[in-house]
C-alpha positions in Angstrom: 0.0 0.0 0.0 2.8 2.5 0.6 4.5 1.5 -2.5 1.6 2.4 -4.6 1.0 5.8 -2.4 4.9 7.3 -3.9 4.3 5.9 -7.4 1.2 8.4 -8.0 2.9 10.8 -5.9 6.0 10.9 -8.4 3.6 10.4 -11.1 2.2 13.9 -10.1 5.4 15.9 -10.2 6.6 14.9 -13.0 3.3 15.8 -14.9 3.5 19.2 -13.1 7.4 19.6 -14.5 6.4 19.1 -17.7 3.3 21.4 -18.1 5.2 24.6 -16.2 7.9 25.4 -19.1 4.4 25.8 -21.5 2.5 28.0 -19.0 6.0 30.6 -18.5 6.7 30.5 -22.2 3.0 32.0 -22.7 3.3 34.5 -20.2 6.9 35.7 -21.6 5.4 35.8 -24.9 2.1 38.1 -23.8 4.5 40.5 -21.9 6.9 41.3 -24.4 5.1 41.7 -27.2 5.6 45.4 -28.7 3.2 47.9 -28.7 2.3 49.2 -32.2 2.7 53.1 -32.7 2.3 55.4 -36.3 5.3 57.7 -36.7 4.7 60.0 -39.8 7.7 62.4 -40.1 11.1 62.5 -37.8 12.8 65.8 -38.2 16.7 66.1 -37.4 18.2 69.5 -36.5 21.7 70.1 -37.0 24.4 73.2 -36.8 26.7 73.3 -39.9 29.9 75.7 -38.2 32.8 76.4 -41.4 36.4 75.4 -40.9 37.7 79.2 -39.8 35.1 79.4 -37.5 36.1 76.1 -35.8 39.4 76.8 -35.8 39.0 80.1 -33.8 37.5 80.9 -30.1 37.1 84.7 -31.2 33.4 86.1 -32.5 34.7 86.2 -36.6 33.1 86.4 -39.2 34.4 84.8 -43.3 33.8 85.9 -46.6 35.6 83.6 -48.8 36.7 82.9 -52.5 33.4 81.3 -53.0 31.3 83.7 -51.8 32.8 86.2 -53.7 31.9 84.6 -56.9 29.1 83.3 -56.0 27.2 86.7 -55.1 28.9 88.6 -57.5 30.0 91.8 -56.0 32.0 94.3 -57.3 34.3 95.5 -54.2 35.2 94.5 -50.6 32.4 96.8 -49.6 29.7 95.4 -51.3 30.4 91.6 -50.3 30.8 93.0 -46.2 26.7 94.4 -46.8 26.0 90.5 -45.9 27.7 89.9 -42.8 25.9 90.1 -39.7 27.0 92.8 -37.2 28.7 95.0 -39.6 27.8 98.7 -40.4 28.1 100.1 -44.3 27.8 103.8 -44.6 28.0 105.4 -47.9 28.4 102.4 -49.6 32.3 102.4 -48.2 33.1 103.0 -45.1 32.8 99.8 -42.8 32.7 98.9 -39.4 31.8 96.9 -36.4 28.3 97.7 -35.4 28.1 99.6 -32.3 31.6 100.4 -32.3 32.2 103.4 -35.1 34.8 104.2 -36.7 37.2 105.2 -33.5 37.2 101.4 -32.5 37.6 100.0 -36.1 40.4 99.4 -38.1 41.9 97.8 -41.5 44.3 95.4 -42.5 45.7 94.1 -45.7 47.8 90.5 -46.0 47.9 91.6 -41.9 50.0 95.2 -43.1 48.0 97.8 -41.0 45.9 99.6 -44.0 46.4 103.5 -43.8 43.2 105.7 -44.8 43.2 108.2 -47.7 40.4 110.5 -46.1 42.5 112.6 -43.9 39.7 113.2 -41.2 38.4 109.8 -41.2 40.3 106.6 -39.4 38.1 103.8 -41.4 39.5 102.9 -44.6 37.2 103.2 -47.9 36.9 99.5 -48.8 35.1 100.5 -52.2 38.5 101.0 -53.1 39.3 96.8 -53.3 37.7 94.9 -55.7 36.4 91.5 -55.4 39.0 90.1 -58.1 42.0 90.8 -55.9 40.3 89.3 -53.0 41.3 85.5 -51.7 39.2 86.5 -48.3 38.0 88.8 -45.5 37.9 88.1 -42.2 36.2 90.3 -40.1 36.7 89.8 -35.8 34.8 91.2 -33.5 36.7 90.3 -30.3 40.1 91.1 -29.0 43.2 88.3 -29.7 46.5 88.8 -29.1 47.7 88.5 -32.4 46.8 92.4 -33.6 48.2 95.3 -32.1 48.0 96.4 -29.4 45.8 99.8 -30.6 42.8 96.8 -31.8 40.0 98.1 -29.9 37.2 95.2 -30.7 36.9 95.4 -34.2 39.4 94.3 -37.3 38.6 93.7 -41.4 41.8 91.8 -42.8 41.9 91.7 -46.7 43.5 88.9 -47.6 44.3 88.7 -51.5 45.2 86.4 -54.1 48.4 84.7 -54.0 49.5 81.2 -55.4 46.7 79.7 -58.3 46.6 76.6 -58.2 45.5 75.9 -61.9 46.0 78.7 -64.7 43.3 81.1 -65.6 42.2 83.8 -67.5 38.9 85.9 -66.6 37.3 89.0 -68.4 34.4 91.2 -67.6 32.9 94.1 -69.3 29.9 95.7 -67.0 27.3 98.5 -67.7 24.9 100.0 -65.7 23.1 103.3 -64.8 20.7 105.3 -62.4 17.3 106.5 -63.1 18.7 110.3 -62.0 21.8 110.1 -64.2 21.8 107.9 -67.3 20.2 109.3 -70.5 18.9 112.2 -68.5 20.2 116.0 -68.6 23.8 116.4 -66.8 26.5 119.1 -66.7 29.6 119.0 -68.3 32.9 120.8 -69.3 35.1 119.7 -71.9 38.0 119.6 -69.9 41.5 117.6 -71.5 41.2 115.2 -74.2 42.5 112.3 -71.9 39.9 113.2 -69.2 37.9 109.5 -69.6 41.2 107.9 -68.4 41.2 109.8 -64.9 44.6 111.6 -65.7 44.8 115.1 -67.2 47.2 115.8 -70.4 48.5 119.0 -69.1 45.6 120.8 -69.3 45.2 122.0 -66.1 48.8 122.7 -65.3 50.4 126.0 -64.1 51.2 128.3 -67.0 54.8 128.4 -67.5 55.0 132.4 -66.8 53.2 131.9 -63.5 55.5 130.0 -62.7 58.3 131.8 -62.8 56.5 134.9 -61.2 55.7 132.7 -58.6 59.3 130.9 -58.3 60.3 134.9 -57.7 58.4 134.5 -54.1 56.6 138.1 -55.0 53.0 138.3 -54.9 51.6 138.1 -58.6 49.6 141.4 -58.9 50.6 144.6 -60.8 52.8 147.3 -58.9 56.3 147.1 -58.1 57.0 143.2 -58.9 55.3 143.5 -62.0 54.0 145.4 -64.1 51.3 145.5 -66.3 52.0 143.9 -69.8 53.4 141.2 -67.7 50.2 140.5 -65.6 48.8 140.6 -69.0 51.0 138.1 -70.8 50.8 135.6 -67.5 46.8 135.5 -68.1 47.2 134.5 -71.8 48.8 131.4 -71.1 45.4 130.6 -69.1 42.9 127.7 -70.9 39.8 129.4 -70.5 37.0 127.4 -72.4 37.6 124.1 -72.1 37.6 124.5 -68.6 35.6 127.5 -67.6 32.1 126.8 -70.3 29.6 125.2 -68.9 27.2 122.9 -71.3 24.4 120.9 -70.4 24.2 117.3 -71.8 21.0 116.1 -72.8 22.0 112.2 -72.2 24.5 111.3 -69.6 26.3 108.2 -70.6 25.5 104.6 -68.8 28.5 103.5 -66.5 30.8 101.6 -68.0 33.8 99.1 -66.6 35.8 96.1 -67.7 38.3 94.2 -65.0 40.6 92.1 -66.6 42.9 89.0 -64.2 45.1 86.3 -64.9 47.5 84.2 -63.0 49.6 81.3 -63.5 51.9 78.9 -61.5 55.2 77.0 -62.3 56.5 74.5 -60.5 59.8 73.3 -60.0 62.3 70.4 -59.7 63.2 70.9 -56.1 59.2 71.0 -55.2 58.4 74.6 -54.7 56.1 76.8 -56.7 56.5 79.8 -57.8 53.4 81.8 -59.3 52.7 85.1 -61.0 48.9 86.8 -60.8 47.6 90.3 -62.2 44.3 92.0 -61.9 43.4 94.8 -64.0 40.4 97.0 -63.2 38.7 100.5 -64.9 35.3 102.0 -63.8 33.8 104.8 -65.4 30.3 106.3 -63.7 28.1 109.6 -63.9 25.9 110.7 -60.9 23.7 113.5 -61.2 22.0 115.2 -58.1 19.8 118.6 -57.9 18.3 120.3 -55.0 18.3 123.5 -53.2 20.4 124.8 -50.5 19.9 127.9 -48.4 21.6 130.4 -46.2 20.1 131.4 -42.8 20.8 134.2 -39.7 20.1 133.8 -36.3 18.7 136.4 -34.2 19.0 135.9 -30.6 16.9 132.2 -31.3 15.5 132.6 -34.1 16.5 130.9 -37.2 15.5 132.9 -40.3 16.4 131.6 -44.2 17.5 134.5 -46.2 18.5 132.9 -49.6 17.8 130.0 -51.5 19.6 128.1 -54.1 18.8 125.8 -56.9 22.2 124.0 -57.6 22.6 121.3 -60.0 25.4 119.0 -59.7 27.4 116.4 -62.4 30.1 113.8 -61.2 32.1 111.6 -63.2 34.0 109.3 -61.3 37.2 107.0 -63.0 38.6 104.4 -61.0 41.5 102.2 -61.8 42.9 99.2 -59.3 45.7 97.3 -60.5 47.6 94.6 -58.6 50.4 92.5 -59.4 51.7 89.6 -57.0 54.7 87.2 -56.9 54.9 84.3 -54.7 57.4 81.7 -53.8 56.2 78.7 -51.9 57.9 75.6 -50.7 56.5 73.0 -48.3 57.5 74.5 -45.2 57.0 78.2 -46.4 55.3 81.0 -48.2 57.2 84.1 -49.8 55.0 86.5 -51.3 55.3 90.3 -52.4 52.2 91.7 -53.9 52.0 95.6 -55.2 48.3 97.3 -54.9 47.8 100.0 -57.3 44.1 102.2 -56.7 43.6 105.4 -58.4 40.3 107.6 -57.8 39.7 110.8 -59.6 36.3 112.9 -59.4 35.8 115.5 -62.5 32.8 117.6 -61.3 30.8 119.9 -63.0 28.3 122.3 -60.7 26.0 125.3 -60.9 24.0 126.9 -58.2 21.5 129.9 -59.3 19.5 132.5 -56.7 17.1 134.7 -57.6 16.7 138.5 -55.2 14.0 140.8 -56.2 16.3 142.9 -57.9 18.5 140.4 -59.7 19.6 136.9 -60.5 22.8 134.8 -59.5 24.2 132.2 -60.9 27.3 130.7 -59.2 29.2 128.0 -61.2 32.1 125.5 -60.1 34.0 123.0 -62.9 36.7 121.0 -61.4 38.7 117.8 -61.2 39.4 117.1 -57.5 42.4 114.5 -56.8 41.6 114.3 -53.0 40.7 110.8 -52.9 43.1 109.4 -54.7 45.6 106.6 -53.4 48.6 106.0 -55.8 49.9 103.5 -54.8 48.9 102.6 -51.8 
């Protein structure tokens, strides 16, 4: 009797062993099963930062090769209009925004850049144009690199050096204003070579003034001279082609070609050496009119007494030339580069008043060199 009492009890376990493995399995399987979701769109967001910027801890700002070309401007100042924080005024002056010009300075290949305008520290950028350029980089922050007079904001012009491949590019560009081209303008005749931006001789000193005025005398008539002579020194004056006034009925459209080409050769111990040249010439007419006035104050009052109409005709000839030499081995760069810019303003002007009793007219014709940087 107890023999058949273990039998059914060992009977019973093993049955129970062999149905448990079939009742976890089936509880596994109903808690791991995955619940089903509908995902329609997965957006990534990502930060794309360019090689100069990653390179550097200061706030800077790039303007490569590639930009350059790609947005097609004419000068430095035109392709600095896109960069965030900077300030443009007049088209040419450029700086870090909030700073001015007293904080703000200029550099070319890292050679501190000197400004033509004697009363203004910013440099006139117009004055580069984009075909010279390799890069800008424009910082924001102080670094110990620039001088010590760096205040917080630095443009370095960087241009061309070594090609890599030869090339050959030429441009021809026209364009106009809706005030100036085909519309009425003032003009004086001027020298013959005037659409080049230098004057044939033209405007020179006469040869007998001179000598009256090598003599250190004042040149009037009295006891240094006398009469005939005073006469005789204003013959050798031009008088009409630069004294008469004529009004154009169509001002020309701006014209301007820009002409580079570059080339390296290398040699048997590994180094490079390369030659590049840019060529440039702009020619453009602005026209403006308007009225200006002349005022007194009485104790505080402000009262206008006279009024002008003035009309007003520039022609403007630029010319930027550069030529650069470069040596370059594996270990180091040699490179010399000469940066020629010539600006020249020939300006015609007229300003007329009119009194109750008679009629003014005031007249100005002139070429004015201030402005000009050759070389520089």
């Amino acid at each position: 009797m107890t023999r058949i009492i273990h039998t059914l009890s060992g009977l019973l376990l093993a049955t129970t062993a062999l149905a448990a493995p079939h009742v976890a399995l089936a509880q596994v399987a109903e808690t791991e099963q995955p619940e089903v979701t509908s995902v329609e769109e997965i957006v990534v967001l990502g930060r794309y930062i360019p090689e100069p910027m990653r390179a550097t801890s200061e706030i800077s700002a790039f303007v490569t090769a590639e930009d350059l070309e790609r947005t097609g401007d004419s000068n430095a100042a035109d392709a600095l209009v896109r960069v965030a924080g900077l300030t443009v005024a007049e088209n040419r002056f450029v700086y870090v925004r909030g700073l001015g010009e007293r904080y703000s300075a200029a550099r070319l290949n890292g050679s501190p850049l000197p400004s033509p305008e004697p009363l203004q520290r910013v440099v006139p950028l117009d004055l580069f144009p984009a075909s010279i350029l390799r890069s800008v980089a424009v910082q924001k922050t102080y670094s110990p690199n620039y001088p010590g007079e760096f205040g917080g904001g630095i443009i370095d012009l960087y241009t061309v050096a070594t090609p890599d491949v030869p090339f050959f590019n030429f441009g021809v560009s026209m364009g106009g204003n809706t005030e100036t081209t085909l519309q009425d303008g003032l003009i004086y005749y001027g020298s013959r070579s005037d659409f080049t931006g230098f004057d044939d001789g033209t405007r020179d000193l006469p040869g007998r003034l001179r000598a009256a005025m090598a003599t250190g005398n004042r040149v009037v008539q009295g006891a240094n001279f006398t009469a005939e002579e005073i006469q005789r020194i204003g013959w050798d004056f031009v008088n009409a082609p630069l004294n008469l006034l004529q009004m154009e009925d169509n001002i020309q459209p701006d014209f301007g070609f820009d002409v580079s080409a570059g080339r390296s050769f290398d040699m048997d111990s590994g180094a490079r050496f390369g030659v590049i040249g840019v060529l440039g010439y702009s020619n453009e007419w602005r026209t403006q009119n308007g009225v200006q006035g002349e005022g007194r104050v009485d104790v505080d009052t402000l009262s206008a007494t006279r009024q002008y109409d003035f009309m007003s005709t520039d022609n403007n000839i630029g010319w930027d030339g550069l030529l650069g030499l470069s040596f370059e081995t594996a270990d180091h760069l040699i490179q010399w580069t000469n940066l020629y810019v010539r600006r020249t303003t020939k300006e015609t002007r007229s300003r007329e008043a009119s009194t109750s009793t008679r009629r003014a007219t005031i007249w100005f014709a002139m070429t004015t060199p201030p402005g000009t940087c050759a070389p520089c």
